[in-house]
Steps between C-alpha positions, in 0.01 A plus 500: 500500500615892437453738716463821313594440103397197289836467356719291729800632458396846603333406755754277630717831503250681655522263767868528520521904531175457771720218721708707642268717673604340837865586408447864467513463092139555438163661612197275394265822409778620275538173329152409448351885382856443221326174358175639470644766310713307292201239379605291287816321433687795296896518566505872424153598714669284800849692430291826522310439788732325737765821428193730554459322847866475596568907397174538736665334790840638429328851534394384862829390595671853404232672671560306820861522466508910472273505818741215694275194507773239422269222536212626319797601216628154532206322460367725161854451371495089508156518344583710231786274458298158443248674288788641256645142486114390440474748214768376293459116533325478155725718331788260524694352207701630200557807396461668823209657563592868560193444757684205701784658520371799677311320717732286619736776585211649674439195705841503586486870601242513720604111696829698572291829620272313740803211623707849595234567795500157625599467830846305397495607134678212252874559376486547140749210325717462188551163506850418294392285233722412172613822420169692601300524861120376555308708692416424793333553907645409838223580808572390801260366768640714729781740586684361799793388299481110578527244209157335394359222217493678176262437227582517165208605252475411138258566275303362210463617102296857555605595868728798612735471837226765643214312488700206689459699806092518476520124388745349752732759662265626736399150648858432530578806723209462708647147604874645561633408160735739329455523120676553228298523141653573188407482105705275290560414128168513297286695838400883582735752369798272436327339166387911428767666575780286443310245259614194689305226422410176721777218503418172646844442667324723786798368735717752336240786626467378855888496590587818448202591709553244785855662474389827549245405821807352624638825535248681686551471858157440621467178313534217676671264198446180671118586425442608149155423351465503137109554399402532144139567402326394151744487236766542815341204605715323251782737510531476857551101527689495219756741649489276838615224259866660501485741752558350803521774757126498572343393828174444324334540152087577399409469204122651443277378221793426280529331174691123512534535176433786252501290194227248646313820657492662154413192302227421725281793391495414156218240308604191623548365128751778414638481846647121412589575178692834607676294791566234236732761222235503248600768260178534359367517853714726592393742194184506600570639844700798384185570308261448803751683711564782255101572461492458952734783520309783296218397765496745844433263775562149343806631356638648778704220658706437200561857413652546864662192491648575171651819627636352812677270306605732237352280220303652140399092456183405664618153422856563657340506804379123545857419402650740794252367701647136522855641682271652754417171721588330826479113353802332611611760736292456825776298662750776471287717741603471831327709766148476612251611234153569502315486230126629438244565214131563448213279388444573166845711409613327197859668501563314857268163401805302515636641828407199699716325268808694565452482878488146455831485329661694786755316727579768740219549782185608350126684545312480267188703473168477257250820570162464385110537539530331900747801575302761352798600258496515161702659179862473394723522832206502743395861382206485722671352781847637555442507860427136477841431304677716740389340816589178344845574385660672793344283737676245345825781387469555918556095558774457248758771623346452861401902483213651671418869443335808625126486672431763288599633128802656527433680156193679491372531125338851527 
């Protein structure tokens, strides 16, 4: 069922700008009275509207910060902040939207205005990496100077290192984690800026990160927690696979295999015959594929993904795809894991299957209709994923935080 537009995909990232209300991220009147404006599912009505919202909010947060109500200012600022990330989602892929790009440099903009008034406001990182940096946060839980567990965040295909803190940052501080987040290859500005596109090696990401937590003093390196969501559900393991510094690993509604996740949502006829080589299969899905991308919501996948991966071939993709899996490789992780996914998230379907092929301590998780949680990585039910993950984070690295949020969101 949708909530507010008959297209599923829209609605699904309605959803996704509306779950982080709790977080400080979102206000539910502003979210809802932006759908009803926006109607139907049109990529340039929802770019209009969502800006219209977020320059609406960010006119709240400037009036609140000339008067000196930092919290009031904070809060505005992180709203207008999601909703400029929400306005350019369906903008993405290649060329550049002159629309994306300023509204991901907005939503960068205003994150940084309203972190700056938070009580411990984040370090802002270069992270060394190959001859460039990544950007990067560092927030602590807390400002006494004494080393605690650090989580590393990593993100999926159309995330930014902002909206890390609405989707796991802020959970993570309010249980006495530090965290570090951080865009990589083929994420956030790093693929627009720099045009650095995904690799699957994602091992060769992590270290220089993990080496430049290690030089923060307030991380405790014996506890390092590597947590990827959606597409960093994948990226996350398969980093753990090499890099064995971690104390623990979470991979969130990951793919186990890209290729499989792919193939599975084509006819099952073409599927086999696709899987199988056949040219003249494989023909006819450049044509299907080439008339999917000229279409705004069913085409919007594969133009993103396209542009992540710096690829022109809609075709070239289900051949990257196949070097983007975790067959074969479960064995080589070595610290706890846990693993979750959603009833009814095809990108995560075989999830169970990777936990499966774990040999390292394990939890694996399945959210569904009993838990009240639906949507790709528990959209409805973060709170639900949260309590579940650092109760069982708090276990693993025998760490028990604060009574109370140690972070407030604004």
């Amino acid at each position: 069922m949708t909530v507010v537009f008959t297209d599923d995909l829209f609605d699904a990232q309605f959803l996704r700008a509306l779950a982080y209300t709790a977080q400080g991220g979102a206000e539910i009147g502003e979210c809802f009275a932006t759908a009803r404006r926006i109607g139907k599912a049109d990529p340039d009505r929802w770019f209009t509207e969502w800006s219209a919202t977020a320059e609406r909010v960010e006119a709240q947060a400037a009036e609140s910060a000339a008067d000196g109500h930092r919290v009031s200012a904070r809060g505005a600022w992180f709203r207008a902040s999601n909703y400029h990330r929400t306005a350019g989602l369906f903008l993405m892929g290649a060329p550049v939207d002159p629309r994306f790009r300023t509204a991901s440099g907005e939503q960068t903009r205003c994150f940084r205005a309203g972190a700056a008034l938070l009580d411990l406001p984040p370090d802002i990182l270069e992270i060394p990496y190959e001859g460039t940096t990544l950007p990067g946060y560092f927030f602590r839980a807390a400002d006494d100077g004494a080393t605690r567990p650090t989580v590393i965040l990593v993100d999926g295909y159309d995330g930014t290192v902002e909206e890390l803190y609405f989707a796991n940052a802020v959970a993570a501080l309010a249980r006495g984690y530090n965290v570090l987040a951080f865009d990589g290859p083929g994420q956030g500005s790093v693929v627009l800026d720099q045009g650095l596109p995904f690799r699957p090696d994602w091992e060769n990401v992590v270290g220089p990160v993990v080496d430049h937590a290690l030089t923060l003093p307030e991380v405790d390196g014996d506890r390092l927690v590597l947590h990827g969501w959606s597409f960093g559900g994948y990226l996350a393991p398969r980093a753990a696979t090499v890099e064995h510094r971690l104390a623990a690993c979470v991979s969130d509604c990951g793919p186990y295999d890209l290729f499989d996740a792919s193939i599975a949502r084509l006819p099952g006829p073409l599927a086999r015959q696709v899987r199988s080589g056949n040219r003249v299969a494989l023909s006819v899905l450049r044509t299907v594929l080439t008339g999917v991308l000229r279409k705004p919501s069913a085409g919007w996948a594969l133009r993103r993904n396209m542009w992540v991966h710096g690829l022109t071939d809609p075709l070239a993709y289900f051949t990257l795809a196949a070097e983007y899996t975790l067959q074969g490789r479960g064995q080589l992780i070595t610290c706890p894991t846990f693993v979750s996914c959603t009833e009814g998230d095809d990108l995560s379907a075989a999830a169970g299957t990777f936990a499966a092929a774990l040999r390292c301590p394990t939890e694996f998780v399945r959210f569904g209709a009993g838990d009240q949680v639906s949507g790709h990585c528990e959209m409805t039910g973060r709170a639900l994923f949260h309590r579940r993950v650092y109760d069982w984070l708090d276990t693993v690295l025998e760490h028990r935080g604060p009574a109370v949020p140690a972070r407030p969101a604004g």
